[in-house]
SEFIMAR-288115 format. One record per atom (N, C-alpha, C, CB): x, y, z; atom name; residue number from 1; residue in one letter. Coordinates in nm, 4 decimals. Glycine has a CB too. Layout:
BEGIN
[[X,Y,Z],"CA",NUM,"A"]
...
END
This chain:
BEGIN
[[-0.3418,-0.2368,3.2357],"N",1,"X"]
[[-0.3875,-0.2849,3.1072],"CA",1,"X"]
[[-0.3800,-0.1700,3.0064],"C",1,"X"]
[[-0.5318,-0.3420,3.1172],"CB",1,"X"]
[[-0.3215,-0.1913,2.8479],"N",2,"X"]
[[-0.3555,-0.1108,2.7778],"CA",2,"X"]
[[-0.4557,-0.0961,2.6981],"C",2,"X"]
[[-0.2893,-0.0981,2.7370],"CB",2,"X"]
[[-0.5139,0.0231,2.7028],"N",3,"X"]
[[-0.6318,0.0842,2.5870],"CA",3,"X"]
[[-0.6071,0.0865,2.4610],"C",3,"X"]
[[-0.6688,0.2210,2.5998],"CB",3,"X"]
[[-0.6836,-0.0045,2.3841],"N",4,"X"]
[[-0.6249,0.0422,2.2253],"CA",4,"X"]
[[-0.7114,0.1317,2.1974],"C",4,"X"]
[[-0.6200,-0.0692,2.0962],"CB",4,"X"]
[[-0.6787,0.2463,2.0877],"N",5,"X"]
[[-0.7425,0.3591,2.0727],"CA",5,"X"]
[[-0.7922,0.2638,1.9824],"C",5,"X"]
[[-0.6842,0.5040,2.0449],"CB",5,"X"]
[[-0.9444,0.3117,1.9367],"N",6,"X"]
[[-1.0275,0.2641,1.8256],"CA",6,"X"]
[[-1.0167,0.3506,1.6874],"C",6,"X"]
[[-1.1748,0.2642,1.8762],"CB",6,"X"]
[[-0.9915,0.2807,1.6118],"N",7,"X"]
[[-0.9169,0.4052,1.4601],"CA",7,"X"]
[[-1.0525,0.4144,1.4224],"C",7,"X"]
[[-0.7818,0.3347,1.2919],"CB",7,"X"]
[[-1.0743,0.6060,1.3518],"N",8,"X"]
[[-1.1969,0.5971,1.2970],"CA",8,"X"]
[[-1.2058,0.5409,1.1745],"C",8,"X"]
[[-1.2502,0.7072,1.2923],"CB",8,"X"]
[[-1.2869,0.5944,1.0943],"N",9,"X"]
[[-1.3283,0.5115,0.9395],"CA",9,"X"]
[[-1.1853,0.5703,0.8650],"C",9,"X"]
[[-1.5182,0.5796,0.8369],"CB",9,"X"]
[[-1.1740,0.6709,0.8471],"N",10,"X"]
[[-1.0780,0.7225,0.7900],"CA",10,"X"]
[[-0.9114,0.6454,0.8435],"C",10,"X"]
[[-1.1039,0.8789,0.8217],"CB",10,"X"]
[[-0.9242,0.6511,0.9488],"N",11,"X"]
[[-0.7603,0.6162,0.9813],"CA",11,"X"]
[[-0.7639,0.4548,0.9367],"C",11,"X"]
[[-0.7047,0.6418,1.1788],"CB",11,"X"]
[[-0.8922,0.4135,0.9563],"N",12,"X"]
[[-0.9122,0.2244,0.9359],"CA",12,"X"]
[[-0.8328,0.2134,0.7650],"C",12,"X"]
[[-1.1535,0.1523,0.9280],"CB",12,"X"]
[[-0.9341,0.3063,0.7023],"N",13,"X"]
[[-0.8860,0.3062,0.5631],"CA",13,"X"]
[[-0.8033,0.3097,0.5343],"C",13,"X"]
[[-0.9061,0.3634,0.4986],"CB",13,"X"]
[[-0.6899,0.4607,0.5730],"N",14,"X"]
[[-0.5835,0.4708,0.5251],"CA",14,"X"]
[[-0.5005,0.3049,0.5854],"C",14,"X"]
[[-0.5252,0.6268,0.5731],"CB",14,"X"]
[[-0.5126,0.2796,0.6861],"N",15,"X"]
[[-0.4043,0.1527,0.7476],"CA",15,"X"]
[[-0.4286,0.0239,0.6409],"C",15,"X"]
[[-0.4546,0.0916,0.9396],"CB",15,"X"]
[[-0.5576,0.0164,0.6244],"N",16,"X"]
[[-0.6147,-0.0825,0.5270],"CA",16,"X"]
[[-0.4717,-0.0305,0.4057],"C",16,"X"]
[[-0.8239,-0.0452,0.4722],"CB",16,"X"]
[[-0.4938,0.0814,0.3560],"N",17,"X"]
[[-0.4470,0.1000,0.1960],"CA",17,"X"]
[[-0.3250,0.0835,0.2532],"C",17,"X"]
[[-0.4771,0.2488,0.0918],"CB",17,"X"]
[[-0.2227,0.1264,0.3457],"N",18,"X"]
[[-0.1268,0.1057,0.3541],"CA",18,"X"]
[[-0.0297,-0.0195,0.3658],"C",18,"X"]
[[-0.1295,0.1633,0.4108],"CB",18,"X"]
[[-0.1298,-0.1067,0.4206],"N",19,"X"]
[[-0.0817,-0.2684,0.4317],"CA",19,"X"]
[[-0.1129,-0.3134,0.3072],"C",19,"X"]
[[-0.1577,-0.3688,0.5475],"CB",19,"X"]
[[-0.1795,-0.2362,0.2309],"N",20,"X"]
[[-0.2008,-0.3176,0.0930],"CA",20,"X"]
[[-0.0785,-0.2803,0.0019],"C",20,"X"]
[[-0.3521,-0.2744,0.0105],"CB",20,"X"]
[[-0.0878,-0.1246,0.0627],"N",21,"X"]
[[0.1088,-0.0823,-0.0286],"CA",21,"X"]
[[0.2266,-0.1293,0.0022],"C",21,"X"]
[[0.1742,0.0651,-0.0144],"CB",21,"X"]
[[0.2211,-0.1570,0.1423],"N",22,"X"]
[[0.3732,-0.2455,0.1741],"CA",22,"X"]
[[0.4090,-0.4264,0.1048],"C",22,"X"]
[[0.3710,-0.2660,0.3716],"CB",22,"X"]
[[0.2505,-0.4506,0.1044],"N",23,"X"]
[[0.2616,-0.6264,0.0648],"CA",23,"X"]
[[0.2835,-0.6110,-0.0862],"C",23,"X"]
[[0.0978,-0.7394,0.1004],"CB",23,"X"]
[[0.2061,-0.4728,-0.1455],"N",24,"X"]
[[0.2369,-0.5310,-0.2856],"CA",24,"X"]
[[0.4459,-0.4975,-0.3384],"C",24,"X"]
[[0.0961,-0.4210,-0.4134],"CB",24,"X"]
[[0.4305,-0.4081,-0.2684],"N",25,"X"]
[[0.5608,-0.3487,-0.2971],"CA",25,"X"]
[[0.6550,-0.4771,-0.2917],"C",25,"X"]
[[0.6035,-0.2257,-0.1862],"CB",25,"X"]
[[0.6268,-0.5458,-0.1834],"N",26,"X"]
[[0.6912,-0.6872,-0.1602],"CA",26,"X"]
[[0.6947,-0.7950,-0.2720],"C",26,"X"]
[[0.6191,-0.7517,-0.0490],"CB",26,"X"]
[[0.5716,-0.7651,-0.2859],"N",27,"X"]
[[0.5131,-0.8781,-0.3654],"CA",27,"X"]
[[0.5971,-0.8888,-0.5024],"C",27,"X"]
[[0.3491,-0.8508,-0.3954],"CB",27,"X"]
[[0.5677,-0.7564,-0.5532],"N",28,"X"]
[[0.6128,-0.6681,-0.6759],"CA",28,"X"]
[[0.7652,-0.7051,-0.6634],"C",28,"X"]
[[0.5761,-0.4857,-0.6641],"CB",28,"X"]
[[0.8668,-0.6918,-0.5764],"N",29,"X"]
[[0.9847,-0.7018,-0.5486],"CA",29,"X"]
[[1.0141,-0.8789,-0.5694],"C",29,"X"]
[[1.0059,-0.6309,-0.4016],"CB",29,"X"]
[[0.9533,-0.9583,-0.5538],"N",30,"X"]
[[0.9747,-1.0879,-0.5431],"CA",30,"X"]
[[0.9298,-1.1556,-0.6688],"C",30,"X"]
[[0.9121,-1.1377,-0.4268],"CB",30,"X"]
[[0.7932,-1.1018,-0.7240],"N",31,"X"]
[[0.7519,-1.1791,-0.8452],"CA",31,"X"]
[[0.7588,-1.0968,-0.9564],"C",31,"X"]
[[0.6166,-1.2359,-0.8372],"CB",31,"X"]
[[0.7542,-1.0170,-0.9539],"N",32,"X"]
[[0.7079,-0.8876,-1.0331],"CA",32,"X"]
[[0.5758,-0.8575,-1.0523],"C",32,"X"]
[[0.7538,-0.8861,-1.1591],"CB",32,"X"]
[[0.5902,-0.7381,-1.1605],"N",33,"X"]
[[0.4359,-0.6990,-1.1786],"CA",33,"X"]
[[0.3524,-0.8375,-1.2262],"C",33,"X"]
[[0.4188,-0.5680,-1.3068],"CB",33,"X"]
[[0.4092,-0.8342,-1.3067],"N",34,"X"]
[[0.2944,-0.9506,-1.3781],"CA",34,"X"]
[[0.2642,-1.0301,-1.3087],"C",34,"X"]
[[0.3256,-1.0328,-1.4890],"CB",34,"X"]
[[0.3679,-1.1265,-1.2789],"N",35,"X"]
[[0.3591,-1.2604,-1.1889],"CA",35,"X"]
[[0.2458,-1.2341,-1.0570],"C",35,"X"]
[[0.5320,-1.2982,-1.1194],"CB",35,"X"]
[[0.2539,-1.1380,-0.9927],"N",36,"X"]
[[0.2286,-1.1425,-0.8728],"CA",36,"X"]
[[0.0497,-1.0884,-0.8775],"C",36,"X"]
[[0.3486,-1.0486,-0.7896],"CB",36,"X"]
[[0.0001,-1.1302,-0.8111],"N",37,"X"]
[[-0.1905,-1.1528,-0.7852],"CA",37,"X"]
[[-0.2335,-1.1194,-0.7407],"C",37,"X"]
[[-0.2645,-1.2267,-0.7519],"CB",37,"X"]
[[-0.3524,-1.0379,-0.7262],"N",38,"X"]
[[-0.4321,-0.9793,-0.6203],"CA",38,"X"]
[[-0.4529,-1.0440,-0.5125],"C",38,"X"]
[[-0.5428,-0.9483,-0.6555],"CB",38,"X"]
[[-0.4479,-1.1491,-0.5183],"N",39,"X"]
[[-0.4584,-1.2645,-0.4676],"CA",39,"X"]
[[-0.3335,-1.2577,-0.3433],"C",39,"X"]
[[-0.4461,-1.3783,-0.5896],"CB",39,"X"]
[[-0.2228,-1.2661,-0.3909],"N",40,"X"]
[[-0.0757,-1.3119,-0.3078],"CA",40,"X"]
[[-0.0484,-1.1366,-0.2467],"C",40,"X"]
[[0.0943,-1.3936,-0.4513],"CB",40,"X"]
[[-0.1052,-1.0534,-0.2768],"N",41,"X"]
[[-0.1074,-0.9503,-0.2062],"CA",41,"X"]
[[-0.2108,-0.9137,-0.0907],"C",41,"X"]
[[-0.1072,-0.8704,-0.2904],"CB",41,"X"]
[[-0.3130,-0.9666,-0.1119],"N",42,"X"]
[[-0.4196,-0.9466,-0.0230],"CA",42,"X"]
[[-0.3579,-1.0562,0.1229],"C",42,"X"]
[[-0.5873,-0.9985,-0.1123],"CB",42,"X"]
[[-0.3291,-1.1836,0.0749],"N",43,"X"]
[[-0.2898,-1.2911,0.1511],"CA",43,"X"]
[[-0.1720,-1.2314,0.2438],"C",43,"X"]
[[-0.2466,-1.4154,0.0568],"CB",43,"X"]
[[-0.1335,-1.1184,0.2089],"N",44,"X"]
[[0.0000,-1.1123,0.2423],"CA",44,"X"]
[[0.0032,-1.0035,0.3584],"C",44,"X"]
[[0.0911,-1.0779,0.1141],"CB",44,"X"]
[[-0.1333,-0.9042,0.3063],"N",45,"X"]
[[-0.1380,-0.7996,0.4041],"CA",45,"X"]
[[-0.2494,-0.8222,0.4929],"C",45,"X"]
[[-0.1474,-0.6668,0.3431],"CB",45,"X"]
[[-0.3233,-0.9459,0.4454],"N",46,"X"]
[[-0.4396,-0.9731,0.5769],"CA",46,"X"]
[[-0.5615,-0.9711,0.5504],"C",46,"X"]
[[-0.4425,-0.8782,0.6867],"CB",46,"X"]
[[-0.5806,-0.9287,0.4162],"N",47,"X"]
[[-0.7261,-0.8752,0.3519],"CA",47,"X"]
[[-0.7526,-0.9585,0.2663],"C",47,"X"]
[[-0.7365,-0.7371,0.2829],"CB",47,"X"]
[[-0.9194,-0.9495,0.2413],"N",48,"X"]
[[-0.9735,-0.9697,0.1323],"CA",48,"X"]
[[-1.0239,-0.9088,0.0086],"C",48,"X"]
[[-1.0301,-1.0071,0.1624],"CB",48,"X"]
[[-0.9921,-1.0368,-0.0964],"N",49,"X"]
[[-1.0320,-0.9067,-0.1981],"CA",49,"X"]
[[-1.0901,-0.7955,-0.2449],"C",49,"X"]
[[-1.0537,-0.9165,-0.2489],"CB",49,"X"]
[[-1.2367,-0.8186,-0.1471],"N",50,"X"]
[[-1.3541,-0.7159,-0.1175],"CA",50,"X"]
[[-1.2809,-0.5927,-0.0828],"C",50,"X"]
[[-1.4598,-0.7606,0.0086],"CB",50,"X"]
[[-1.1340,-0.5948,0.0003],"N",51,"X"]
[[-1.0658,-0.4565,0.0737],"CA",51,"X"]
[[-0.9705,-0.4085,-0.0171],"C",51,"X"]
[[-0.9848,-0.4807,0.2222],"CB",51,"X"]
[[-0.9253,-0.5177,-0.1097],"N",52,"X"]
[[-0.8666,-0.4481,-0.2270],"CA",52,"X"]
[[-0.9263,-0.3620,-0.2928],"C",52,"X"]
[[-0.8331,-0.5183,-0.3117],"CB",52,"X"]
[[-1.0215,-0.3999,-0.3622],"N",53,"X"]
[[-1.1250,-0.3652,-0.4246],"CA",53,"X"]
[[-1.1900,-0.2158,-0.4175],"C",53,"X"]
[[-1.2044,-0.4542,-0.3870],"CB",53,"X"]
[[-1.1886,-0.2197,-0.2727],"N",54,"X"]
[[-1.2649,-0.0688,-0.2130],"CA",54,"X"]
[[-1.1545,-0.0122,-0.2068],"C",54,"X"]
[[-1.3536,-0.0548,-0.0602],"CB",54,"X"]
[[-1.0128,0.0099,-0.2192],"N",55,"X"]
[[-0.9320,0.0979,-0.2250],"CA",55,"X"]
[[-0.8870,0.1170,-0.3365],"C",55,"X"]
[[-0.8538,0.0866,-0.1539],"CB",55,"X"]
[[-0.8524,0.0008,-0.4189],"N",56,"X"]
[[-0.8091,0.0162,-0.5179],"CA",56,"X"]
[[-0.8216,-0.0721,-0.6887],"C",56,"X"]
[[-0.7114,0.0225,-0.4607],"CB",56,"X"]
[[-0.8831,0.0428,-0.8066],"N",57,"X"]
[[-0.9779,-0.0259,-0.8848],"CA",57,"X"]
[[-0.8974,-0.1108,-0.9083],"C",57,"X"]
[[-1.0461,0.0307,-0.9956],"CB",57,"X"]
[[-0.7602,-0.1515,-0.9422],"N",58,"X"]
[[-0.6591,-0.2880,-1.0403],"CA",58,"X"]
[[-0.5394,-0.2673,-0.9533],"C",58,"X"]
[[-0.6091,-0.2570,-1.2506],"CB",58,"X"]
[[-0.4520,-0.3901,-1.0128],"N",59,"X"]
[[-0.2856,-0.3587,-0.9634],"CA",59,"X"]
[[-0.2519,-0.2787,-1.0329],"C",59,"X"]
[[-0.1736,-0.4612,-0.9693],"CB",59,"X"]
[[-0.3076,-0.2563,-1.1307],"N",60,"X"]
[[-0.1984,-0.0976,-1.2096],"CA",60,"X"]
[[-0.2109,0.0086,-1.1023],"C",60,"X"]
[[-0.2777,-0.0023,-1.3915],"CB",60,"X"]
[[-0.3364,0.0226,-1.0826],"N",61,"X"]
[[-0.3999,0.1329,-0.9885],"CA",61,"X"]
[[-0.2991,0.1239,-0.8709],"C",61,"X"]
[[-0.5709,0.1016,-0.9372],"CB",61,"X"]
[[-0.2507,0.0581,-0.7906],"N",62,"X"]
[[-0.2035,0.0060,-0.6672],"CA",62,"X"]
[[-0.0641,0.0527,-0.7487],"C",62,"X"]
[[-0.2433,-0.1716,-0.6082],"CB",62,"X"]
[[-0.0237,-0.0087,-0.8033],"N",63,"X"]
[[0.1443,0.0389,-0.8869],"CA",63,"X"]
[[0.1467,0.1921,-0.8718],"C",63,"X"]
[[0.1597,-0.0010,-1.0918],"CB",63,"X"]
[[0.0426,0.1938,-0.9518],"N",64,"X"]
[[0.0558,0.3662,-0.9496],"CA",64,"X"]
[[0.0790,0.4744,-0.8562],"C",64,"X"]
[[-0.0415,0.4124,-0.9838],"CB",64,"X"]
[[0.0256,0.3967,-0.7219],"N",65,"X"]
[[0.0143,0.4521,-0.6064],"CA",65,"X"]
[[0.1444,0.4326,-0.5332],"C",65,"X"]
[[-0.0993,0.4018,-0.5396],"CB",65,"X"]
[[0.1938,0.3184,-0.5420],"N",66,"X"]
[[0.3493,0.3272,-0.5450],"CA",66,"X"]
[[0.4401,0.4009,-0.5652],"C",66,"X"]
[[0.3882,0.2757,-0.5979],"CB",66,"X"]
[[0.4286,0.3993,-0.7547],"N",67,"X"]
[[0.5425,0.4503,-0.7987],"CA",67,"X"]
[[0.4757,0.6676,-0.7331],"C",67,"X"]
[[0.5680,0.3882,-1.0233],"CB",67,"X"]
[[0.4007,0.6825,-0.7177],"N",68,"X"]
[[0.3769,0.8136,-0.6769],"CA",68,"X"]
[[0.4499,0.8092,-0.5143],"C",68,"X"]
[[0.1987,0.8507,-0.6865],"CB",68,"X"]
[[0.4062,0.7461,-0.4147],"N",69,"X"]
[[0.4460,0.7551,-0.2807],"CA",69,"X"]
[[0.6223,0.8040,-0.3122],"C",69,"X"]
[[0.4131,0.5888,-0.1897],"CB",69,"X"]
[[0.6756,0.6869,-0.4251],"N",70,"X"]
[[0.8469,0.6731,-0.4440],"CA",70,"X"]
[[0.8297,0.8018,-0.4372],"C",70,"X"]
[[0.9399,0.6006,-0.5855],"CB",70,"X"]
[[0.7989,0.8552,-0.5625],"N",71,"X"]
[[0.7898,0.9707,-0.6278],"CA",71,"X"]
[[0.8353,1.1341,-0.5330],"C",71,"X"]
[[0.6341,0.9603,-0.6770],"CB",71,"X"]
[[0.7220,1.1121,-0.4546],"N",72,"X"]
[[0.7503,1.2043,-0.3194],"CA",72,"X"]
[[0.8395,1.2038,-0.2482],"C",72,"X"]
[[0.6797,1.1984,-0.2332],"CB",72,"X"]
[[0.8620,1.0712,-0.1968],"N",73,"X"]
[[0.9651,1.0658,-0.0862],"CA",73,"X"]
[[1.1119,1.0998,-0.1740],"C",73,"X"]
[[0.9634,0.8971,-0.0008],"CB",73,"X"]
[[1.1305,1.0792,-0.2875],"N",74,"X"]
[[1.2527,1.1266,-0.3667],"CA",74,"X"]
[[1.2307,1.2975,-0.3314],"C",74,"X"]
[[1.2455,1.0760,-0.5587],"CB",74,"X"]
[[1.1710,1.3303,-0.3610],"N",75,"X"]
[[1.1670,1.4877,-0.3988],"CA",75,"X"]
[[1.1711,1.5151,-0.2699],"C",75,"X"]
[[1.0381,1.5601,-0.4854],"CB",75,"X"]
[[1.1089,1.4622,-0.1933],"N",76,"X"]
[[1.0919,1.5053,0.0062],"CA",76,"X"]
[[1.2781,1.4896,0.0347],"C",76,"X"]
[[0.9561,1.3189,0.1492],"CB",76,"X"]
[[1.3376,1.4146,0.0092],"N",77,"X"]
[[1.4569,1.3459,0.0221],"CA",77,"X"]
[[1.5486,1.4778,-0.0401],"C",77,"X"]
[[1.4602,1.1854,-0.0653],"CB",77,"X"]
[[1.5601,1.4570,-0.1914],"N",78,"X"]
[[1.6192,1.6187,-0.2813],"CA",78,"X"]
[[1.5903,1.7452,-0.2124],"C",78,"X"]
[[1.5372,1.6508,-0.4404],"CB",78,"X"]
[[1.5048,1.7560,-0.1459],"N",79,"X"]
[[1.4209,1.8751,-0.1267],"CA",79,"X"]
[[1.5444,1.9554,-0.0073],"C",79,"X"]
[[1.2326,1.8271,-0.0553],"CB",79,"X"]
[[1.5431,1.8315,0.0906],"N",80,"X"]
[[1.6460,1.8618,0.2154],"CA",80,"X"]
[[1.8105,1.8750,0.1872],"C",80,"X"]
[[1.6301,1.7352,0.3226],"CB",80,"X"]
[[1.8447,1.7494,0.0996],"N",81,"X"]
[[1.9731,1.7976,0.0273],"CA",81,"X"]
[[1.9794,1.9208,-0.0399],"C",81,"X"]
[[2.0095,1.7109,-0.0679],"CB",81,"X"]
[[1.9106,1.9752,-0.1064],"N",82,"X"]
[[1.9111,2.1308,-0.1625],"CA",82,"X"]
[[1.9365,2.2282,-0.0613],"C",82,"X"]
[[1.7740,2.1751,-0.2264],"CB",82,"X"]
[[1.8421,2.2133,0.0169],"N",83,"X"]
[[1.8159,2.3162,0.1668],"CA",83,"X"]
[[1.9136,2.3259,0.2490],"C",83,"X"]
[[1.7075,2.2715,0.2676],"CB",83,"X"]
END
């Protein structure tokens, strides 16, 4: 039988915020910003709004966190082509 490791508060969180960044990214990709709802993102990654909420104050907020993750992984990406 396998053991699932039990995630602490911290790792719960980050997985929480992260399923909230992949659905909206989706979301965002399909409806756009506007169109798309706290609502059809939460539905999408498993949560309730209450878990939106505690991670993140709006969808701008959540965008933002996006367009920053892009942000990195470009420069993480440039960084190695330079090198």
């Amino acid at each position: 039988m396998i053991e699932r490791q039990r995630l602490t508060r911290e790792q719960s969180k980050e997985q929480t915020r992260q399923r909230l960044v992949l659905a909206a990214q989706s979301i965002f990709i399909d409806k756009g910003f506007i169109a798309a709802s706290v609502e059809d993102i939460t539905a999408m990654a498993g949560y309730t709004r209450g878990a939106f909420y505690s991670n993140f104050g709006s969808k701008s907020e959540l965008f933002l966190e996006i367009l920053k993750h892009d942000h990195e992984a470009t420069r993480r990406d440039l960084s190695g082509v330079v090198a």
